[in-house]
C-alpha positions as CSV (number, residue, x, y, z in Angstrom):
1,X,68.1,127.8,100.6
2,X,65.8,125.9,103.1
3,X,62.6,125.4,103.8
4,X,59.9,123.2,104.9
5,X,58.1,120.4,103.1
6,X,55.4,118.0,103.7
7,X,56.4,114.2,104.0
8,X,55.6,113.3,100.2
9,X,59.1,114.0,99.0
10,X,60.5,112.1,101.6
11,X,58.3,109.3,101.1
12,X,58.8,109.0,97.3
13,X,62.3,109.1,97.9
14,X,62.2,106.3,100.4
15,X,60.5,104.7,97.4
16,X,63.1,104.7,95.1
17,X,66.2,104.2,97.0
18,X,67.2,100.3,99.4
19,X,70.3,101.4,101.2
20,X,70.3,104.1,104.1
21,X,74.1,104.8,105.4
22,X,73.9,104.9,109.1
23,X,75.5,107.2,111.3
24,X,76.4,106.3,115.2
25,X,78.2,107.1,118.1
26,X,79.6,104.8,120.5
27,X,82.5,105.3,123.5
28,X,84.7,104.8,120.4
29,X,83.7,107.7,118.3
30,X,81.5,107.7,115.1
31,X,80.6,105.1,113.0
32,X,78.8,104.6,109.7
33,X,77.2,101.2,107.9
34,X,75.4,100.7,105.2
35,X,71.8,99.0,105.2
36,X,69.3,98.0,103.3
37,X,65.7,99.2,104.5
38,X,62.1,99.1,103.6
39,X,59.6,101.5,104.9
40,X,56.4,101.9,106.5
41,X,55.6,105.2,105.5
42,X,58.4,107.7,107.7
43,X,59.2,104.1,109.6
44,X,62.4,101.8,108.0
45,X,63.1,98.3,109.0
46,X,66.3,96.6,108.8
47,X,67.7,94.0,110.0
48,X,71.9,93.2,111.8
49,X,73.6,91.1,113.5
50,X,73.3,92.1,117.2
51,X,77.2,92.3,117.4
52,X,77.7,95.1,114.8
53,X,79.2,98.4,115.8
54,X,76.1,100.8,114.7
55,X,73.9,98.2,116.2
56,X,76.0,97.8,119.2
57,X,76.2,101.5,119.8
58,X,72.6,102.0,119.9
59,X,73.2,101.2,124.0
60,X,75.3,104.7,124.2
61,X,73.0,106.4,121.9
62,X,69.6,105.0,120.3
63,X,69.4,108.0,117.9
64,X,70.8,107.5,114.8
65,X,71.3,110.0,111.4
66,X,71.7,108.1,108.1
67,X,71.7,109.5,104.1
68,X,69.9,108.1,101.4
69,X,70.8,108.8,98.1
70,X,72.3,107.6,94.4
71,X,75.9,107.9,93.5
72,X,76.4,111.0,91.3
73,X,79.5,112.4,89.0
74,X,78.0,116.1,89.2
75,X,77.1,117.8,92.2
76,X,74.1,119.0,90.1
77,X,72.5,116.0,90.2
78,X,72.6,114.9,93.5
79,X,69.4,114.1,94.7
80,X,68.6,112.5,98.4
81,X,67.6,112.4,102.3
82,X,69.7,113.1,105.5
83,X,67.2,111.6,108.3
84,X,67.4,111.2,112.0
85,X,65.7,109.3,114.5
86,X,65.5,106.9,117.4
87,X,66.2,103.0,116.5
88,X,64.6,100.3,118.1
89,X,64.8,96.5,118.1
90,X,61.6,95.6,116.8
91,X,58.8,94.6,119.4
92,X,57.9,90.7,119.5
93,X,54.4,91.9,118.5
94,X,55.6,94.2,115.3
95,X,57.8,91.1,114.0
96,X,55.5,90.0,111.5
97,X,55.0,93.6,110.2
98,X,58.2,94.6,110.3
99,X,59.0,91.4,107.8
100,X,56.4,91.7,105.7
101,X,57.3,95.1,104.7
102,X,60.5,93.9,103.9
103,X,59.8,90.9,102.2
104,X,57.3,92.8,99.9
105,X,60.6,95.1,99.2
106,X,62.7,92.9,99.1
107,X,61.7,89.3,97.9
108,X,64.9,87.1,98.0
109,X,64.5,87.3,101.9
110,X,61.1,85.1,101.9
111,X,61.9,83.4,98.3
112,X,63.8,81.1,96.7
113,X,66.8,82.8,97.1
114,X,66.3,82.7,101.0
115,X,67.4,79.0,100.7
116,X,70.7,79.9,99.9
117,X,72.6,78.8,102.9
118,X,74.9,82.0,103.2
119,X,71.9,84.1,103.2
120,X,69.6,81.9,105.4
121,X,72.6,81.7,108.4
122,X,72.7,85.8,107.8
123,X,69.1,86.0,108.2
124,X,68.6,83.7,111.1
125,X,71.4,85.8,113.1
126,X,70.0,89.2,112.3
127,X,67.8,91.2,114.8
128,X,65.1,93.3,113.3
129,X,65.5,97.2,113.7
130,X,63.2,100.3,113.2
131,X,63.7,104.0,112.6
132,X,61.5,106.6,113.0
133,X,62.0,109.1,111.4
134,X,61.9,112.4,113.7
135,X,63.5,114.7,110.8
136,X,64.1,115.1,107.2
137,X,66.1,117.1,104.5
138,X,65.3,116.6,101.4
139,X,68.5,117.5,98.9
140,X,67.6,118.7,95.6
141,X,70.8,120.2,93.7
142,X,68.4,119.4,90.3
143,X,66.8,122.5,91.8
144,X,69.9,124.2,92.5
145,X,72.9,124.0,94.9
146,X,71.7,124.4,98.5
147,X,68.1,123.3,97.8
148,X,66.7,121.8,100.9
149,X,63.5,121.1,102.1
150,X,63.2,120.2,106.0
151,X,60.6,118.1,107.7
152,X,60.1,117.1,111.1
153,X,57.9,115.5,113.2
154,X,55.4,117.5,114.8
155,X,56.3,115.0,117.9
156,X,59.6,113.8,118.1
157,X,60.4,110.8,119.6
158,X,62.4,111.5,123.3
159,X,65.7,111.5,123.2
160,X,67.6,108.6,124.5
161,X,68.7,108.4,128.0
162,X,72.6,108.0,127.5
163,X,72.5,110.8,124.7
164,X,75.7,113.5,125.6
C-alpha cells in the first residue's frame, strides 16, 4: 500500500538514524557507499574524499538515491527511508553551515577526538556534500508489509545535465 505523507516522518527518521547508503551511477555501472549525514531539515551534509567513486560519479550523474534505515532480523520490523535527490559540493558561502550541522550531530569532528591524527588527515581531505531531498518513502513494515508513505517535493530540483 502507498500513499502520501507530509515531511514529519521523514524528518524524525532523519533524526534517529547517521548513515545514508548511497546509490550512483558512473560510466562503470552502479555503485553504493555508505555515509554518515546530518540534516538540515530535508537537506543532509556529508562529507568524502573528492576521489571516491559515488563522489566521483556525481560528474556523470549529480542525482543520487540512498536508504536509511536499522539492521533488522524480521522483515516486520523494518523500519526506514529510500530518498533521492541532486548532490552538490557545498557552496564556499554554505561551509560554515554545512559544518555546524554536522558538528552539532556529530561532535568528535570539532572535539577532542578531531585531534586524532587519522581522523584530522580524513577531515582535512574531505569535501563537503549536500542532498536535497526531492523524494521520500517512508517504509513502515511495523504497520504492515508494503506500508509506504511517499513524499516529494512540490519543486524538484532539475535534473542533471548528463542524466541518461
Amino acid at each position: 500500500m502507498s500513499s502520501s505523507c507530509e515531511p514529519g516522518p521523514i524528518l524524525a527518521l532523519l533524526s534517529t538514524h547517521h548513515v545514508i547508503t548511497l546509490a550512483s551511477r558512473d560510466d562503470a555501472g552502479n555503485w553504493a557507499a555508505a555515509v554518515f549525514y546530518a540534516n538540515d531539515g530535508l537537506d543532509l551534509y556529508f562529507t568524502s574524499s573528492p576521489r571516491s567513486r559515488h563522489v566521483r560519479s556525481l560528474a556523470f550523474d549529480a542525482r543520487l538515491a540512498g536508504a536509511i534505515h536499522a539492521d533488522a532480523r524480521d522483515w516486520r520490523a523494518i523500519v526506514g527511508l529510500q530518498v533521492s535527490g541532486l548532490v552538490e559540493p557545498v557552496a564556499p558561502g554554505a561551509l560554515a553551515r554545512a559544518r555546524a550541522v554536522y558538528a552539532a550531530r556529530f561532535p568528535f569532528v570539532a572535539g577532542d577526538d578531531a585531534r586524532d591524527p587519522a581522523l584530522a588527515g580524513a577531515l582535512a581531505s574531505a569535501a563537503w556534500y549536500r542532498m536535497q531531498i526531492d523524494e521520500a518513502v517512508v517504509i513502515d513494515n511495523t504497520q504492515g508489509l508494503g506500508q509506504r508513505r511517499r513524499w516529494v517535493r512540490d519543486a524538484p530540483t532539475p535534473r542533471a545535465a548528463a542524466s541518461g
